[in-house]
C-alpha positions as CSV (number, residue, x, y, z in Angstrom):
1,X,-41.5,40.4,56.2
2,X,-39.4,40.0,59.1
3,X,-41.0,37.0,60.4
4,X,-40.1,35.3,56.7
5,X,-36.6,36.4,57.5
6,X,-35.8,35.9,61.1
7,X,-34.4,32.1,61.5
8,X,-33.8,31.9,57.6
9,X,-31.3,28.7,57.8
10,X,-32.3,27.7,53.8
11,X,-31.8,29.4,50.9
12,X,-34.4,32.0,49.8
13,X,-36.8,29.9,47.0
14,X,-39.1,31.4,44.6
15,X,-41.7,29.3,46.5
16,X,-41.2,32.4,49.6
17,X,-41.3,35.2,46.9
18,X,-44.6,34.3,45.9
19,X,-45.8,33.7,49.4
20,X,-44.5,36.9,50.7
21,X,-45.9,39.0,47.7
22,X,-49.7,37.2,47.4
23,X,-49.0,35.8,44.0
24,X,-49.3,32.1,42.7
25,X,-45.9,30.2,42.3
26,X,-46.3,30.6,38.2
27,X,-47.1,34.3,38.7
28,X,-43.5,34.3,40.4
29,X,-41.7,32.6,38.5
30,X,-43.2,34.7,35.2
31,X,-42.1,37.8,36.5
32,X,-38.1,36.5,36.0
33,X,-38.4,34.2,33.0
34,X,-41.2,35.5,31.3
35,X,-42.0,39.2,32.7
36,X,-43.6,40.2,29.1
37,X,-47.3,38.5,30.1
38,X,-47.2,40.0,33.7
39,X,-49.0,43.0,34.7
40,X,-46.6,45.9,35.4
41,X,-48.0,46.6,39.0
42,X,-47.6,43.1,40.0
43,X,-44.2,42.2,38.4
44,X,-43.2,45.4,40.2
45,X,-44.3,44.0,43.5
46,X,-42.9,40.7,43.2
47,X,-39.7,42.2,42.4
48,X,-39.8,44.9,45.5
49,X,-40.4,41.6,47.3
50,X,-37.5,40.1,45.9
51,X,-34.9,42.4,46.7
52,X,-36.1,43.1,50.1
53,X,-35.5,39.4,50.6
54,X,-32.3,39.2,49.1
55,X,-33.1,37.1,46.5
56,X,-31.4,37.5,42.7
57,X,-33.9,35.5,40.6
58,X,-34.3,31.4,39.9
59,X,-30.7,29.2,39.5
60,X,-29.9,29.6,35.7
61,X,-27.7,25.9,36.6
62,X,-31.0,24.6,37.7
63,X,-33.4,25.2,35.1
64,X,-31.0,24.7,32.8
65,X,-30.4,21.5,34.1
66,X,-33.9,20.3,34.4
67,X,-35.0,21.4,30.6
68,X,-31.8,18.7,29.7
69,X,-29.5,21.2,27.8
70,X,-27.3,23.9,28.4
71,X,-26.9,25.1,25.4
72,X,-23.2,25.4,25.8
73,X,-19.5,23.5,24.7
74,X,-17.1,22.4,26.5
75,X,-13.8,22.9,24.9
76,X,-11.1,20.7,26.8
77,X,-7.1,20.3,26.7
78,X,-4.7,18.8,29.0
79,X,-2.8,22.1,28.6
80,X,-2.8,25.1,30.9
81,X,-5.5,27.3,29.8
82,X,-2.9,29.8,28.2
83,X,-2.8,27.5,25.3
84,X,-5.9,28.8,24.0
85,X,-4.6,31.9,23.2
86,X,-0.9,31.3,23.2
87,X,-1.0,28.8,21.0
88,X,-1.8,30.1,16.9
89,X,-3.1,26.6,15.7
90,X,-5.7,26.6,19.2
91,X,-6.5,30.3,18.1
92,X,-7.6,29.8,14.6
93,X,-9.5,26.4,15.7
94,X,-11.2,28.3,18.4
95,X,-12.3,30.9,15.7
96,X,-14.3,28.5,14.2
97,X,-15.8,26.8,17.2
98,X,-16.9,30.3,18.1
99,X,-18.5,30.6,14.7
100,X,-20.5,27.6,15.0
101,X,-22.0,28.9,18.7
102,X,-22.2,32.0,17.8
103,X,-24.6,30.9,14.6
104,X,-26.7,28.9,17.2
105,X,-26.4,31.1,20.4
106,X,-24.3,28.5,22.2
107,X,-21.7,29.2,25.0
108,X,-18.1,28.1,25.2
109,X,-16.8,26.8,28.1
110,X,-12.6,26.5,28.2
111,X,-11.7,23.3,30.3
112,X,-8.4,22.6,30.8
113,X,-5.5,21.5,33.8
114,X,-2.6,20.3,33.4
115,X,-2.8,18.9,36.9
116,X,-4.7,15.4,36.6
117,X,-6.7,15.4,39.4
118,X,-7.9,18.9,39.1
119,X,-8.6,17.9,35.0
120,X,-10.7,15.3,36.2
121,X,-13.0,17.8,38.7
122,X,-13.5,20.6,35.5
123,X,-14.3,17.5,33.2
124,X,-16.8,16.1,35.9
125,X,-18.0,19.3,36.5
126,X,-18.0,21.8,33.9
127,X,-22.0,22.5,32.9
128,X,-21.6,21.7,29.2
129,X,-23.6,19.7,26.7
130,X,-20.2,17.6,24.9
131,X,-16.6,18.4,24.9
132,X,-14.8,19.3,21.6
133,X,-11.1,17.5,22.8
134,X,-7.8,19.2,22.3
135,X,-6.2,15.7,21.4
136,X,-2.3,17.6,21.9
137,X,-0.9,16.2,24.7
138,X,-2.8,13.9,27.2
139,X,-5.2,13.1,24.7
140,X,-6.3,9.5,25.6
141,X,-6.8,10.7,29.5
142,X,-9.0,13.4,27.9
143,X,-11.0,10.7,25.8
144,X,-11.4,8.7,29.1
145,X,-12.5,11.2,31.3
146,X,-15.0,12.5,28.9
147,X,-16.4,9.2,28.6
148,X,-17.0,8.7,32.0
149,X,-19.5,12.1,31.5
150,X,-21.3,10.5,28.9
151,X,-21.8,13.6,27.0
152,X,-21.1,13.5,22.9
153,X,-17.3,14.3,22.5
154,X,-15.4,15.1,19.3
155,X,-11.5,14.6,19.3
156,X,-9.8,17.4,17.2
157,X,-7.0,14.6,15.8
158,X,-7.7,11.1,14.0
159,X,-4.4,9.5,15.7
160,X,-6.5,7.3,18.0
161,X,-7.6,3.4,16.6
162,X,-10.7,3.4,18.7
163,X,-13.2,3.6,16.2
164,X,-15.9,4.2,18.9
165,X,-14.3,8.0,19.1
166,X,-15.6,10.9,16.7
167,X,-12.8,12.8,15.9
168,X,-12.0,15.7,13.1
169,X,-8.4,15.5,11.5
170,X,-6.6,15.7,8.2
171,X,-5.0,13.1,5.9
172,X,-1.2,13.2,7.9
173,X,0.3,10.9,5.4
174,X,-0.6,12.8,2.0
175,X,0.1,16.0,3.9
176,X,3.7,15.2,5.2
177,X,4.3,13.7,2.0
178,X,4.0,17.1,0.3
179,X,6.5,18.6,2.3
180,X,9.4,16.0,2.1
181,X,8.9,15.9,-2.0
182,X,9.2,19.7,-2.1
183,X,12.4,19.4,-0.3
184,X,13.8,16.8,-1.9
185,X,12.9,18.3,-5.3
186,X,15.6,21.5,-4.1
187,X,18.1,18.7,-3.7
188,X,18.0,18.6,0.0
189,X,19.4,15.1,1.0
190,X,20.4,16.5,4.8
191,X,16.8,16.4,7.0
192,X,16.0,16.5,10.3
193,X,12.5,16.1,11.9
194,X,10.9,18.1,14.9
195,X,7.7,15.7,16.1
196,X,4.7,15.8,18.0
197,X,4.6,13.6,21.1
198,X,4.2,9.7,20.0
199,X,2.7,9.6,23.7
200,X,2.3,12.2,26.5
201,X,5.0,13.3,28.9
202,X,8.0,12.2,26.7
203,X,10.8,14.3,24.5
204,X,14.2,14.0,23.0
205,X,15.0,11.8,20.3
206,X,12.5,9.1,19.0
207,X,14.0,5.7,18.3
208,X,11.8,3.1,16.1
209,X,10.9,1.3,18.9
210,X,9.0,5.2,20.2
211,X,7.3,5.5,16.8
212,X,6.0,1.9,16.8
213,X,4.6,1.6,20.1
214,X,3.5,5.5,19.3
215,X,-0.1,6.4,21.5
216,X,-0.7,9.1,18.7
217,X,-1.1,7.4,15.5
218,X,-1.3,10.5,13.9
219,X,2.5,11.9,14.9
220,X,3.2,8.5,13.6
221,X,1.6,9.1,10.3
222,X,3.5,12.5,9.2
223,X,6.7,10.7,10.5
224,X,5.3,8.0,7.7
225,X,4.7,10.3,4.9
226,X,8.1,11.8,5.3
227,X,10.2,8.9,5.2
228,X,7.9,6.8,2.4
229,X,8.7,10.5,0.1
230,X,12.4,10.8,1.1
231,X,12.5,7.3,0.6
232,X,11.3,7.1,-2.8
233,X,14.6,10.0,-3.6
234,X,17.4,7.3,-2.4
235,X,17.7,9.2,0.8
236,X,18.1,6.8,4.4
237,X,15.7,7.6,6.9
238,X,17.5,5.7,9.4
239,X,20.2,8.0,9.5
240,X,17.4,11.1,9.9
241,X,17.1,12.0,13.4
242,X,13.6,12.5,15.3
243,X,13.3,14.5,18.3
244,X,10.4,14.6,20.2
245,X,9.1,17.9,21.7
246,X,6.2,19.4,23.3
247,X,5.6,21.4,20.8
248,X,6.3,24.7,22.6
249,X,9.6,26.5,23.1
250,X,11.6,24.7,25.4
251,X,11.3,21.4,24.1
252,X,11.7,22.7,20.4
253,X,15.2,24.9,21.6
254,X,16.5,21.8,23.1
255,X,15.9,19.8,19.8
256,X,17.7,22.1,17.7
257,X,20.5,22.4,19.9
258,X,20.7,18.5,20.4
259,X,20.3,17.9,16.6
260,X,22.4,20.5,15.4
261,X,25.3,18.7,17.9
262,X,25.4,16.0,16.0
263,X,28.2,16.7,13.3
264,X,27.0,17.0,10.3
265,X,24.0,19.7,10.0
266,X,20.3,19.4,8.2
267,X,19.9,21.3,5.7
268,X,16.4,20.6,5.9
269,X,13.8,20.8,8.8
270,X,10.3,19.1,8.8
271,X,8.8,20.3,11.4
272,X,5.3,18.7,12.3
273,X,3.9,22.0,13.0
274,X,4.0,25.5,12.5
275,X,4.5,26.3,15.8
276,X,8.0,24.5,15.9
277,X,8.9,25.7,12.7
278,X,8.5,29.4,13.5
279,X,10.9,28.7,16.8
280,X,12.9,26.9,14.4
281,X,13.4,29.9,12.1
282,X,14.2,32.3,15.5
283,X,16.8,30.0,16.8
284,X,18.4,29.8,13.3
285,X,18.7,33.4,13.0
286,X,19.7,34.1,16.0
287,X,22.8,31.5,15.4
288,X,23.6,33.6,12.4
289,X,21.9,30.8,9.7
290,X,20.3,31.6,7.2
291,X,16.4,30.5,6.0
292,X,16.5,29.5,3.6
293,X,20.0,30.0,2.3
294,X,21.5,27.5,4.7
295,X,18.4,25.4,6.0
296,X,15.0,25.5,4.8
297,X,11.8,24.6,6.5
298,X,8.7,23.5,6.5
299,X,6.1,23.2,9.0
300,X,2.3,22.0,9.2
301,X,-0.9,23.8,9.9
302,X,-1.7,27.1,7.8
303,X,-1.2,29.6,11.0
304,X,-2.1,33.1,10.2
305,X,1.2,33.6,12.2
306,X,3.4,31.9,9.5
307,X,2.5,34.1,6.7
308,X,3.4,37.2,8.7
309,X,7.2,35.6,9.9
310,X,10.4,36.5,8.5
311,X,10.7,34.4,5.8
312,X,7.1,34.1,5.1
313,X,6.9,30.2,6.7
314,X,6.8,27.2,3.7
315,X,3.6,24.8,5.3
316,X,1.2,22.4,4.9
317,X,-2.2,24.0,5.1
318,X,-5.2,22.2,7.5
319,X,-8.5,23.5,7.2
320,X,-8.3,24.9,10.8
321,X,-11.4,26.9,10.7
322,X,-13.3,24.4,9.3
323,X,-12.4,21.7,11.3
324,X,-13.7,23.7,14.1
325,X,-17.0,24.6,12.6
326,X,-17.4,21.0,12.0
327,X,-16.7,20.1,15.5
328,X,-18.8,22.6,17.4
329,X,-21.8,21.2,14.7
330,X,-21.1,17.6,15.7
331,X,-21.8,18.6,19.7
332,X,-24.0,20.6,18.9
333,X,-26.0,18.9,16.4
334,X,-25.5,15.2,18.2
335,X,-27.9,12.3,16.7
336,X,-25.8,9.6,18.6
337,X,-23.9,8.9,15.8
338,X,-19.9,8.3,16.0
339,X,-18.8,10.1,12.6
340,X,-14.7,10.4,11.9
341,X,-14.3,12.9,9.1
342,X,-10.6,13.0,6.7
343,X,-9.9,17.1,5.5
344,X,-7.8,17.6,2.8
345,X,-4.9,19.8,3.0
346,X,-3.4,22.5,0.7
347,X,0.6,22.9,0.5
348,X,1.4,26.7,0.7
349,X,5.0,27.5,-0.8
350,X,6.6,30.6,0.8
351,X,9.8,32.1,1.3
352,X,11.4,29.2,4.1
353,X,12.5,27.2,1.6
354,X,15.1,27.1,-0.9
355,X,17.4,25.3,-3.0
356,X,19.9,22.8,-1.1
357,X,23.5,25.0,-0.4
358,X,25.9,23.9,-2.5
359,X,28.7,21.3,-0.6
C-alpha cells in the first residue's frame, strides 16, 4: 500500500482502487454506484481500500457530465443573490420552479452577480442543464450570455422582440388596463406611475423619448395599457409623470419624493409591481397620508405579501406559481422547440383603493 502512495503526484482514480484491492475496474466502480449486486466481503474490501487511500468515491461532475445531463436548473438573475428571497414576486416564482424539480427529482442551482464579469464565469460555469432567466434588470446580457452556453433557456418576461427567445409572461396591456379603469371609475383624474426599468441601469423620470426606445417591451406595455384606459376617461397622459426605479426601496423612495415635489399631488398610484406599491403604501403612512382616503393604489403581481399589508394591497394578479411550473417544465422537458406562452391575469380588489377625495 505504501508503494501505491509514496510519489502520488495525480489524483487517486478508481483505476488504483481496483488495482490495490484485486478487483476488476467494473467491480470497483459497482461498489460506489451500484453496491446492491456486490458481494458484501468484497464491497467491504474495496471500500477499506478506499479510505486507506484517501479516496471519497468517483466525481459526481464527471459522470454526470459524461451520461449528458445533470439533472439540474439553473435559475439566473443579474441581481445579487438576496433577491431570491428578498424579493416576494422571485419567492413565489421560485415556489413553483421548485415544484416542477421536485416532481422530477431535479436540482436547482441559483446563478446570479451583479458584477458582469463574475455573471459571465457562474453562467459559463454553473453545471446545469438550461437556465430559467430572471428577465428584471440586465435581462438582454442574461439572454446573451446564456446563449453563448447553448443550453435551452426560458426568459421569465415576454418584453423582448426576438422571437428566437422562449420566454413565460402575462398579457401587460390587458393587465395594466384593469387597473387604470378601476381607478378612473372612483373618479381619480390625479395619477402618477412607478415603472420597471425601460432598460437596465437607468431611474428617475421617463420621458417619451425613454419609453420609445424602451429595451423592455414589456415595462413599455403596462405604461401602454394605462395611458390607452385613462385615455379613453378624457384624462392627459402627457401631464402623468413616470419615474423609473429599480424596483426596490431606494429607487421607489426617491420617486415618491421627486413626484410628490411636483405641486399638485396624485391621487392615484399605478405602480408596475407589488413590490413598489407596498413601499409606496409605507412611505405614505409614514408622511401622515392616508390609503386609500388620500391616494389609492394599485400594484401588479398577486404577492402573498400584498394580501397581508395594511390596507390589504388593490393588484393585478399573475399566475406566479404557474408561470414557474411552466418554466422549470420547458428546461426540463426541452424538444428544441422555442415556445412563448401569454397567461392571463386576475384583478384582485382590496382595501388600497378608494373613491377620489373630494377637491
Amino acid at each position: 500500500m505504501a508503494s501505491l502512495l509514496e510519489g502520488q503526484a495525480r489524483p487517486i482514480r478508481l483505476a488504483d482502487i481496483a488495482k490495490a484491492a484485486g478487483v476488476s475496474h467494473g467491480t470497483a466502480s459497482n461498489v460506489f454506484s451500484r453496491p446492491e449486486i456486490v458481494r458484501a466481503e468484497v464491497r467491504e474490501r474495496v471500500k477499506a481500500v478506499a479510505e486507506q487511500m484517501g479516496y471519497a468515491g468517483p466525481d459526481p461532475k464527471g459522470r454526470l457530465l459524461r451520461a449528458g445531463k445533470v439533472n439540474a436548473i439553473g435559475v439566473a438573475t443579474t441581481e445579487p443573490l438576496s433577491y431570491f428571497f428578498d424579493d416576494p414576486f422571485a419567492r413565489v416564482m421560485m415556489a413553483g420552479i421548485s415544484e416542477a424539480c421536485d416532481a422530477t427529482g431535479a436540482g436547482i442551482a441559483l446563478v446570479s452577480a451583479a458584477n458582469q464579469e463574475k455573471l459571465a464565469w457562474n453562467i459559463q460555469s454553473a453545471l446545469v442543464d438550461g437556465f430559467v432567466l430572471f428577465c428584471i434588470e440586465g435581462g438582454s446580457r442574461l439572454v446573451d450570455l446564456t446563449r453563448e452556453r447553448k443550453l435551452p433557456f426560458v426568459a421569465l418576461e415576454l418584453g423582448f422582440q426576438d422571437e428566437t427567445v422562449s420566454a413565460i409572461g402575462v398579457d401587460n396591456v390587458a393587465g395594466a388596463r384593469l387597473a387604470a379603469r378601476h381607478l378612473a371609475e372612483l373618479g381619480h383624474r390625479r395619477f402618477a406611475v412607478l415603472s420597471l426599468g425601460f432598460a437596465d441601469n437607468r431611474t428617475g423620470f421617463a420621458t417619451p423619448d425613454v419609453v420609445r426606445s424602451a429595451v423592455y417591451t414589456g415595462t413599455r406595455d403596462r405604461l401602454a395599457g394605462y395611458f390607452e384606459e385613462l385615455s379613453r376617461f378624457g384624462i392627459d397622459t402627457a401631464t402623468i409623470p413616470v419615474y423609473e426605479t429599480e424596483n426596490e426601496e431606494k429607487s421607489t423612495r426617491a420617486g415618491l419624493e421627486a413626484i410628490f415635489a411636483r405641486g399638485e399631488r396624485p391621487t392615484a398610484i399605478l405602480a408596475m409591481s407589488d413590490r413598489m406599491a407596498l413601499i409606496a403604501i409605507d412611505w405614505l403612512r409614514a408622511r401622515g397620508l392616508g390609503v386609500p382616503g388620500d391616494v389609492s393604489i394599485v400594484g401588479f403581481d398577486g404577492v402573498p405579501d400584498g394580501a397581508l399589508s395594511t390596507p390589504p394591497l388593490t393588484t393585478i394578479a399573475q399566475p406566479i406559481t404557474e408561470i414557474g411550473r411552466r418554466a422549470a417544465r420547458m428546461i426540463l422537458d426541452h424538444d428544441g422547440a422555442v415556445r412563448r406562452e401569454t397567461m392571463g391575469v386576475d384583478f384582485v380588489v382590496r382595501g388600497s383603493t378608494g373613491p377620489a377625495p373630494k377637491a
